[in-house]
OpenMM code with the backbone's topology and positions (N, CA, C; nanometers):
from openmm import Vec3, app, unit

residues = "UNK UNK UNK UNK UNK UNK UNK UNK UNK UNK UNK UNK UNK UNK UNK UNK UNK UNK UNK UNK UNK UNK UNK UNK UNK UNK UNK UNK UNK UNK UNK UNK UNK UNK UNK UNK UNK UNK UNK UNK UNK UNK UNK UNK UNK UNK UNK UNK UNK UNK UNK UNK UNK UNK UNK UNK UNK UNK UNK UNK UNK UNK UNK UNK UNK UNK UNK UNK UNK UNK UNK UNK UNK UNK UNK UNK".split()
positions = [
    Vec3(0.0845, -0.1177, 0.0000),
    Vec3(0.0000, 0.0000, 0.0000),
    Vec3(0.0885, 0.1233, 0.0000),
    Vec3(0.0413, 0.2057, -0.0337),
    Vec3(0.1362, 0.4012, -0.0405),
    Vec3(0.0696, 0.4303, 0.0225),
    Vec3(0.1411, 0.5395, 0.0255),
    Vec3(0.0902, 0.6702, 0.1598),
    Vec3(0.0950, 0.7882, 0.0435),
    Vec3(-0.0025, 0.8494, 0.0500),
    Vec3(-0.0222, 1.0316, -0.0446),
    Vec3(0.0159, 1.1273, 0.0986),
    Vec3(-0.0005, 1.2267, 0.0746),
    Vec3(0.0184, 1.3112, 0.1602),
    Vec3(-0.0288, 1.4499, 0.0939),
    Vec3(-0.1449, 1.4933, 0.2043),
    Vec3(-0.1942, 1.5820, 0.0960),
    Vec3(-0.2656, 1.7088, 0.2316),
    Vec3(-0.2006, 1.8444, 0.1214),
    Vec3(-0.2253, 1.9717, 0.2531),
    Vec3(-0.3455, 2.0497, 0.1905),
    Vec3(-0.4341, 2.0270, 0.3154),
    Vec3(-0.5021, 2.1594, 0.2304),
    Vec3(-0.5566, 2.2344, 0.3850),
    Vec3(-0.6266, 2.3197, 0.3283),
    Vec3(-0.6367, 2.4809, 0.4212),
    Vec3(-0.7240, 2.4678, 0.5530),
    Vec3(-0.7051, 2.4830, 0.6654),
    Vec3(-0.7931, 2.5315, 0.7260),
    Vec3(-0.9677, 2.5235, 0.7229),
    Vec3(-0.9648, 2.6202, 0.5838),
    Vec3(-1.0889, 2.6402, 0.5509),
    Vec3(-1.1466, 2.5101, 0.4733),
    Vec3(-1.0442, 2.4959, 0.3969),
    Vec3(-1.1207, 2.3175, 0.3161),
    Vec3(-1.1290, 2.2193, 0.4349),
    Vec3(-1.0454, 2.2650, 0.5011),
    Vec3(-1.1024, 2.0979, 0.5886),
    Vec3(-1.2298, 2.1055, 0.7061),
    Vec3(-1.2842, 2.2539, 0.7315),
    Vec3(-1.4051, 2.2394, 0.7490),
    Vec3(-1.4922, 2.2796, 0.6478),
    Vec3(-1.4592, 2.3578, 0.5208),
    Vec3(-1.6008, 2.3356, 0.4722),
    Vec3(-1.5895, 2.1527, 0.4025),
    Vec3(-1.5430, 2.0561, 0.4025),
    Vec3(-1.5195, 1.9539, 0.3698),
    Vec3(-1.5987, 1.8614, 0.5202),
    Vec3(-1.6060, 1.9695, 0.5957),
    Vec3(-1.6645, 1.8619, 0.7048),
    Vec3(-1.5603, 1.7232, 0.7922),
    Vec3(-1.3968, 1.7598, 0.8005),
    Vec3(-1.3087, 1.6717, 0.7578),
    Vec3(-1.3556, 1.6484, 0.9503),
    Vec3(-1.3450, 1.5166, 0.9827),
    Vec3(-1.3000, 1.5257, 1.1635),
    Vec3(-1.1734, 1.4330, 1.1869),
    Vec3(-1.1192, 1.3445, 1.1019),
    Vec3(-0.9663, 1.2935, 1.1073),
    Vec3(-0.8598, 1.3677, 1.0051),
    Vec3(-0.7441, 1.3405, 1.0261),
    Vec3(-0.6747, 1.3323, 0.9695),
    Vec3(-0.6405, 1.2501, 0.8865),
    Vec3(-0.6309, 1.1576, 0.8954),
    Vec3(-0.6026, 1.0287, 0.7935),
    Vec3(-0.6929, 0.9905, 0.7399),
    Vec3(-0.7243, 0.9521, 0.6769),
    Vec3(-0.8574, 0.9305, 0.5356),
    Vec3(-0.8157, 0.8592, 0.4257),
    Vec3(-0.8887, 0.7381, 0.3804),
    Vec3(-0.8408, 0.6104, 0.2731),
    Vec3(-0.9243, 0.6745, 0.2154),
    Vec3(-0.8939, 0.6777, 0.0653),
    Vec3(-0.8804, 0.7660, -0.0604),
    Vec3(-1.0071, 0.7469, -0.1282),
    Vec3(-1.0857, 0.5666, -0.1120),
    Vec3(-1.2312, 0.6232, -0.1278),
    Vec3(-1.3203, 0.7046, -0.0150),
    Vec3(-1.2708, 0.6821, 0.1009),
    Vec3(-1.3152, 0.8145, 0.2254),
    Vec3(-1.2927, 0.9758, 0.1104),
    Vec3(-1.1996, 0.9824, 0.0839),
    Vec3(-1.1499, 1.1398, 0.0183),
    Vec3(-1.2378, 1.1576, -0.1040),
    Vec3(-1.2602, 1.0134, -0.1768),
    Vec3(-1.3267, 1.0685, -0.2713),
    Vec3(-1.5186, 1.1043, -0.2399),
    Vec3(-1.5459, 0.9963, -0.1273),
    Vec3(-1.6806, 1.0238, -0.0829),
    Vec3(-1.6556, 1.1546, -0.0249),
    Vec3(-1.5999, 1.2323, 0.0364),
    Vec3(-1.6331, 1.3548, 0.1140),
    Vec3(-1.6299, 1.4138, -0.0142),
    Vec3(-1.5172, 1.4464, -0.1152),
    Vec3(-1.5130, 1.5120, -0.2421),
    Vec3(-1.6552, 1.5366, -0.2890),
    Vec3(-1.6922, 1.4337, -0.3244),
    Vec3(-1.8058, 1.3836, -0.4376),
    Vec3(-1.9276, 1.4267, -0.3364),
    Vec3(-1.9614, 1.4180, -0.2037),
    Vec3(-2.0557, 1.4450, -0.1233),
    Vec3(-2.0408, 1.6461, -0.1336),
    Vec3(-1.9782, 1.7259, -0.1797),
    Vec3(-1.9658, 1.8553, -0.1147),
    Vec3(-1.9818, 1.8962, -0.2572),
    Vec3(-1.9598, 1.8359, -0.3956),
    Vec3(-1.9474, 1.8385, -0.5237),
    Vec3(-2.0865, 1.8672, -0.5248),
    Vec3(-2.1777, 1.7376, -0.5302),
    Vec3(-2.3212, 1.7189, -0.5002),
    Vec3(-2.4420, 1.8464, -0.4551),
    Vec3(-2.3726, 1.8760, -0.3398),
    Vec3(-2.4135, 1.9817, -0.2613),
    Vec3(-2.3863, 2.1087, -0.3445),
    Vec3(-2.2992, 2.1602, -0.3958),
    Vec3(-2.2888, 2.2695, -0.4789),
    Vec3(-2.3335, 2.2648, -0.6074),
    Vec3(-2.3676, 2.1513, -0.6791),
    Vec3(-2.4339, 2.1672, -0.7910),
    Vec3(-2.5878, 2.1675, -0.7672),
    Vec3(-2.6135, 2.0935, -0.6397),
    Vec3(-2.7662, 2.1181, -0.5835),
    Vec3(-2.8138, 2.3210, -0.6111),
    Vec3(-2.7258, 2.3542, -0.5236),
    Vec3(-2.7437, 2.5213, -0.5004),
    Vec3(-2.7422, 2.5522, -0.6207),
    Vec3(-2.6377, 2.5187, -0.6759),
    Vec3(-2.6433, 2.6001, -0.8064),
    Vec3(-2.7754, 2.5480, -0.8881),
    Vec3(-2.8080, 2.4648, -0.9036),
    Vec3(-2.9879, 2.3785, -0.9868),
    Vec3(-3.0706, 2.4846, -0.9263),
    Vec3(-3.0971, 2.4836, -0.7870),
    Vec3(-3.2078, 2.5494, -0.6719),
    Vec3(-3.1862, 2.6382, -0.7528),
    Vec3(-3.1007, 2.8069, -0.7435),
    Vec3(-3.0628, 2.8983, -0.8113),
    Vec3(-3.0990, 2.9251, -0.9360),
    Vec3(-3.0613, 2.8414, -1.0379),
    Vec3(-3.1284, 2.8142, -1.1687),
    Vec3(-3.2902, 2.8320, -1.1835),
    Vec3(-3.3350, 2.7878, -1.0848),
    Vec3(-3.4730, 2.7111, -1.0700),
    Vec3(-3.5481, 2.8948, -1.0547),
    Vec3(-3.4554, 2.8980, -0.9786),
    Vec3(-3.5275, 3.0599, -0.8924),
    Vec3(-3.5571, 3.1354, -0.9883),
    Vec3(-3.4179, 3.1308, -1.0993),
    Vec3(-3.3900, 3.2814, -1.1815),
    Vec3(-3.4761, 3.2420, -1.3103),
    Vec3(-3.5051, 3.1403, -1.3594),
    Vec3(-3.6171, 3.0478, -1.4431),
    Vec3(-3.7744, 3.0519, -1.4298),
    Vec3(-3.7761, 3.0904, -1.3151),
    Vec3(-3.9722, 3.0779, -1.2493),
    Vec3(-3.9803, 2.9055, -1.2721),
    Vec3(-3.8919, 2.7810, -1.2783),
    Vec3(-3.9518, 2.7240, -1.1987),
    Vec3(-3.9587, 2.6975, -1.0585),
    Vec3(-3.9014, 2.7643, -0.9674),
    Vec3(-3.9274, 2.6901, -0.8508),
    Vec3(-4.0674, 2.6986, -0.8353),
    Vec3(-4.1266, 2.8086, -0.8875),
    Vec3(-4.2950, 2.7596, -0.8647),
    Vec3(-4.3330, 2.7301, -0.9486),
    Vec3(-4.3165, 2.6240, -1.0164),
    Vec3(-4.3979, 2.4790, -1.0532),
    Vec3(-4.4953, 2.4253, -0.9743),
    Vec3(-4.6240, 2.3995, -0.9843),
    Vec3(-4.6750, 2.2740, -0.9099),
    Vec3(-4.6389, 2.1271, -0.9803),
    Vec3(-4.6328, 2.0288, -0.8942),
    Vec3(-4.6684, 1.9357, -0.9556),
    Vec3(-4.7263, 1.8968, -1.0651),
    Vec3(-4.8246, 1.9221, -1.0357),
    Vec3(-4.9254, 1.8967, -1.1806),
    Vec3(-4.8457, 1.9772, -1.3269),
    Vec3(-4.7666, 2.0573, -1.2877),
    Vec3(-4.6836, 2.1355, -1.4395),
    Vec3(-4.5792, 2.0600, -1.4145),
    Vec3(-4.5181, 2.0197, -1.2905),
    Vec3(-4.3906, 1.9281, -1.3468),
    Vec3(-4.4402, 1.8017, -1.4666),
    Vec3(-4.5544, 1.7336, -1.3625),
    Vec3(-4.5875, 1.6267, -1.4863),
    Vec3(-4.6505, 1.6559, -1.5905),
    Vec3(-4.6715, 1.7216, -1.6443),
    Vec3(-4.7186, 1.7704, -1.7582),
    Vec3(-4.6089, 1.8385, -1.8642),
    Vec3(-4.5059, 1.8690, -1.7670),
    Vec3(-4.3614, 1.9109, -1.8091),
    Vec3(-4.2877, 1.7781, -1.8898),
    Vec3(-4.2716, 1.6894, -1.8080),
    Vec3(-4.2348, 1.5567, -1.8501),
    Vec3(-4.3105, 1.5197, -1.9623),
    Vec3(-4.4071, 1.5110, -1.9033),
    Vec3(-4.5071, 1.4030, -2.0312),
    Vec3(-4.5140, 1.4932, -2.1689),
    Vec3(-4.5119, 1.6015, -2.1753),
    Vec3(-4.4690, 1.6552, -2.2896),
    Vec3(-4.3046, 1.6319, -2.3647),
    Vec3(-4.2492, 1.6334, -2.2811),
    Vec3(-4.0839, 1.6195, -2.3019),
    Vec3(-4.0623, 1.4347, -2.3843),
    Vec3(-4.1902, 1.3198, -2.3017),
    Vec3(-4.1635, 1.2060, -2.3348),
    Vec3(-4.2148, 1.2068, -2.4758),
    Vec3(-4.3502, 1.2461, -2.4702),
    Vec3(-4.4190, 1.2972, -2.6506),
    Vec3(-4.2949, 1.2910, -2.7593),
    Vec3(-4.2512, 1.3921, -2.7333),
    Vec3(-4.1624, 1.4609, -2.8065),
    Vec3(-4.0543, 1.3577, -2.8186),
    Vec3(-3.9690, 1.3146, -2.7296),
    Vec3(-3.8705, 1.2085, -2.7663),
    Vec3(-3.9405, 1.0635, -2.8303),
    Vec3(-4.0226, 1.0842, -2.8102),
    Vec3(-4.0994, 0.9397, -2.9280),
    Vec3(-4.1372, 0.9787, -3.0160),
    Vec3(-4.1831, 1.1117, -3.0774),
    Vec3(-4.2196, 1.1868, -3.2227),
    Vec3(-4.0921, 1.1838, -3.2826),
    Vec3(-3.9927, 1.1952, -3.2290),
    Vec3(-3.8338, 1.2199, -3.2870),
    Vec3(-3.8149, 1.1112, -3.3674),
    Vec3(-3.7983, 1.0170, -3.3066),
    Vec3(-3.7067, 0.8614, -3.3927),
    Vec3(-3.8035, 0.8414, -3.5110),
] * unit.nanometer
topology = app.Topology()
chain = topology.addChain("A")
for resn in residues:
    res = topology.addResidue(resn, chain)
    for name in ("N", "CA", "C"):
        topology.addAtom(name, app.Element.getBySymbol(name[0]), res)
């Protein structure tokens, strides 16, 4: 097995949520990929805001879809 050795700031290792020091590299990549997640969430939400959908009801999401499925079966 290797050893990495890897520095990062202060600030990354709590906004990373880090509470050890030592961390096996799929540990590094789940915290990675978990904080990745989370910022593309905000950024979607955001999207959503500046779009007018966050107020969608339901009933326009599915009607959103089911138009969208129409359409990909009129295509082929």
């Amino acid at each position: 097995m290797k050893t990495l050795n890897v520095s990062i700031s202060d600030d990354e290792y709590k906004l990373y949520g880090l509470k050890k020091d030592q961390l096996s590299f799929a540990e590094i990549l789940d915290v990675v990929n978990r904080q990745q997640f989370r910022e593309h969430l905000k950024k979607s939400v955001e999207l959503a805001k500046e779009c007018g959908l966050s107020e969608m009801t339901m009933e326009e999401i599915d009607e959103e879809i089911k138009a969208v499925r129409v359409n990909a079966k009129t295509r082929h």
